[in-house]
C-alpha positions as CSV (number, residue, x, y, z in Angstrom):
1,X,-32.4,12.4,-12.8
2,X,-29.5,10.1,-13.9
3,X,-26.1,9.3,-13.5
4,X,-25.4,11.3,-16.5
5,X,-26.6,14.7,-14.6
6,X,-23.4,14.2,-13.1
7,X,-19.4,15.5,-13.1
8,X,-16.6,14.0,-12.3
9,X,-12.9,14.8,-11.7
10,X,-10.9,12.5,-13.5
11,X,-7.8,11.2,-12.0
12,X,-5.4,13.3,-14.1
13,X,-7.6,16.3,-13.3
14,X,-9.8,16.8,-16.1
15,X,-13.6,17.9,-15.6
16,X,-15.6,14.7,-17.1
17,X,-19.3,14.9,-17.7
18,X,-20.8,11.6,-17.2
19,X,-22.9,12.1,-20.2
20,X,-19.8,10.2,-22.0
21,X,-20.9,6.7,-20.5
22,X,-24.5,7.6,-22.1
23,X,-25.8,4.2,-23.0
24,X,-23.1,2.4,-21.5
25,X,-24.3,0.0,-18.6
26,X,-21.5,1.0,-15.5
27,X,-20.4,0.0,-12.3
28,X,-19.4,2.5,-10.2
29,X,-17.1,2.2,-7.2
30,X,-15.7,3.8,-4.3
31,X,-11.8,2.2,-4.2
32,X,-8.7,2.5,-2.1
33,X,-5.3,0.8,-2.2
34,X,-4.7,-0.1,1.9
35,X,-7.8,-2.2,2.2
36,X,-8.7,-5.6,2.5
37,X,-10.8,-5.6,-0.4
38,X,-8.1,-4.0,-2.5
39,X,-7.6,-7.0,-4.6
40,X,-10.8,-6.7,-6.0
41,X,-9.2,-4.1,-8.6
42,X,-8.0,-7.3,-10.3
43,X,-11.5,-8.3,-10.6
44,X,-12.9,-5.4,-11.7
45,X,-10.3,-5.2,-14.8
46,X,-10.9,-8.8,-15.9
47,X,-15.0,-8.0,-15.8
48,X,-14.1,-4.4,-17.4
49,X,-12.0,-6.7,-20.2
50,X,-14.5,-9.4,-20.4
51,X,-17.8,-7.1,-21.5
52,X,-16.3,-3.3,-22.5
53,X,-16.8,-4.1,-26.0
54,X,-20.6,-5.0,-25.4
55,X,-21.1,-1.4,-23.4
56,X,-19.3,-2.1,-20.2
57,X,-17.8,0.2,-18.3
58,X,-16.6,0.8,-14.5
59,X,-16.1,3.4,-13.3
60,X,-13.5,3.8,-9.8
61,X,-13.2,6.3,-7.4
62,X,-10.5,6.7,-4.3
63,X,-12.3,7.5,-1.2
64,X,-10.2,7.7,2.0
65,X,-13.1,7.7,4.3
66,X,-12.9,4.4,5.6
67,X,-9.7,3.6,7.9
68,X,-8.1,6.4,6.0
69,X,-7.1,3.2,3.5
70,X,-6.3,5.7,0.6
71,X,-3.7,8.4,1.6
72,X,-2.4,9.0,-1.5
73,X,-2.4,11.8,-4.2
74,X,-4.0,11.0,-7.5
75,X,-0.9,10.4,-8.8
76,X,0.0,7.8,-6.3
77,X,-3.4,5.9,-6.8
78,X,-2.9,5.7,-10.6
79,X,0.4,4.9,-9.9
80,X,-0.8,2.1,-7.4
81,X,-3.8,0.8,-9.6
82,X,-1.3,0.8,-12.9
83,X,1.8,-1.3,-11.5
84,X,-0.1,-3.5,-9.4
85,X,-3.5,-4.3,-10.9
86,X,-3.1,-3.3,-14.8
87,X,-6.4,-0.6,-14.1
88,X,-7.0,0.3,-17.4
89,X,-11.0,1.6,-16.8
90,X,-11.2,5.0,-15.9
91,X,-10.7,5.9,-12.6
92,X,-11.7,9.5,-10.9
93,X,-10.3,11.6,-8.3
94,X,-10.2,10.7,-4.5
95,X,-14.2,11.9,-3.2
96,X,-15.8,11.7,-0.7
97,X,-19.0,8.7,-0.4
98,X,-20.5,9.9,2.4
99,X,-21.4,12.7,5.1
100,X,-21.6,16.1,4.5
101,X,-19.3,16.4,1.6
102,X,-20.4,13.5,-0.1
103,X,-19.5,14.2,-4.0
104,X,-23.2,14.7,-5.4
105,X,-22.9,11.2,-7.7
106,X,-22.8,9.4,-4.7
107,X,-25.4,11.3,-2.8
108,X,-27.8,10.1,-6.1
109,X,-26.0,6.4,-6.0
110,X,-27.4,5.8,-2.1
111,X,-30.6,7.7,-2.4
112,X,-31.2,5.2,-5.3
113,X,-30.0,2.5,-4.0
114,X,-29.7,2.2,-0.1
115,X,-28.2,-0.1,1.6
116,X,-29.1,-3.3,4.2
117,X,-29.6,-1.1,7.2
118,X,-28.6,2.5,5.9
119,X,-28.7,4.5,2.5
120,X,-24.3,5.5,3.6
121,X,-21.9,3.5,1.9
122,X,-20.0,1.5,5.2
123,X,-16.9,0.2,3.2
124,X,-14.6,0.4,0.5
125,X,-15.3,-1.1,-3.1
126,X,-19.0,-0.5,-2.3
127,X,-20.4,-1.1,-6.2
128,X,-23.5,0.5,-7.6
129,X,-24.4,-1.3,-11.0
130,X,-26.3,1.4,-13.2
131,X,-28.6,0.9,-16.7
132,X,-27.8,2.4,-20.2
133,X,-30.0,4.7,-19.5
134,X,-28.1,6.2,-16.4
135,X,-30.2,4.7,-13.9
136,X,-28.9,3.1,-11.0
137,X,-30.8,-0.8,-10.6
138,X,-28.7,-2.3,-7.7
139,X,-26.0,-2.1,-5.3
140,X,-23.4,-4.7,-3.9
141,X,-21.7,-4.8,-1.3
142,X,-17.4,-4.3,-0.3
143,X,-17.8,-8.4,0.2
144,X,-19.2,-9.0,-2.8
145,X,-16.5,-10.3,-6.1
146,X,-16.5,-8.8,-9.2
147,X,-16.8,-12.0,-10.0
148,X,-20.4,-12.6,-8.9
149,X,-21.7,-9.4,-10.9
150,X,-21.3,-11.1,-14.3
151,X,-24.8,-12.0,-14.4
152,X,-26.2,-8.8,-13.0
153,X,-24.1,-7.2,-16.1
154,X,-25.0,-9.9,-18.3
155,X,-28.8,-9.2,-17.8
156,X,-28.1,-5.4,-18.3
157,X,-26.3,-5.6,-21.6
158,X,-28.8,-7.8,-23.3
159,X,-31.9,-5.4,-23.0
C-alpha cells in the first residue's frame, strides 16, 4: 500500500486521487488556523517554493480535533491560508487525524509512521514526509519548523 491508494477532498470540493502526486516526494499535514503552530503555514510555503520544481509538494489538511483550533468552513480556511500566509500548495478539506473517523490517509500515515509514545497524531501541523514512490519514511512533530525538514526533503529528492 501507498499514499497514492488514497482520496482526498480538496478544499473547493473536488474528489482528488492521490495518484496525481505519483513520484512527487510530499509532506503531508494536518493544519488549523487558531493554533500556536499556525505560523508554520509561512514555512511550509517558502519550503513548498524553495523545492516544488525538483518534485516537492505538501500537501495540508484542516483538522479541528485539537482545541477545536479550526472552526471554519472550507471556504474560511482558504480564505484564512490565502490572505494571511500566501498558501499556494494544495490544501484538502477539514478531516479528521484521529479516532474513529480518522480519514483512511491518516489511518495509513500513523500506522506507518507512529509516534514517540503513540501511533495518534497529539497536535496540529503534525507532518509526515513521504517518498516518490508513495511511501511514508518519517514523521515530525507540531514543534518541529518547516525549516528543519529541508534536509530530510533534500535527501528524498536526490534518490
Amino acid at each position: 500500500m501507498t499514499v497514492y491508494d488514497f482520496h482526498a477532498t480538496t478544499i473547493d470540493g473536488r474528489v482528488q486521487s492521490l495518484e496525481a502526486y505519483r513520484g512527487k516526494v510530499l509532506l503531508i499535514v494536518n493544519t488549523a488556523s487558531r493554533c500556536g503552530f499556525t505560523p508554520q503555514y509561512q514555512g511550509l510555503q517558502a519550503l513548498y517554493e524553495k523545492y516544488r520544481d525538483q518534485g516537492f509538494v505538501v500537501l495540508g489538511f484542516p483538522c479541528n480535533q485539537f482545541g477545536h483550533q479550526e472552526p471554519g468552513d472550507n471556504e474560511e480556511i482558504q480564505t484564512f491560508c490565502s490572505l494571511n500566509y500566501n498558501v499556494s500548495f494544495p490544501m484538502f478539506a477539514k478531516v479528521d487525524v484521529k479516532g474513529d473517523t480518522a480519514h483512511p490517509l491518516f489511518q495509513f500515515l500513523t500506522q506507518a509512521c507512529p509516534g514517540v509514545l503513540s501511533r495518534t497524531i497529539k497536535w496540529n501541523f503534525t507532518k509526515f514526509l513521504v517518498d516518490g514512490d508513495g511511501q511514508p519514511v518519517r514523521r515530525f512533530a507540531p514543534t518541529t519548523p518547516p525549516e528543519k525538514l529541508e534536509p530530510a526533503v533534500e535527501q528524498l529528492l536526490s534518490r
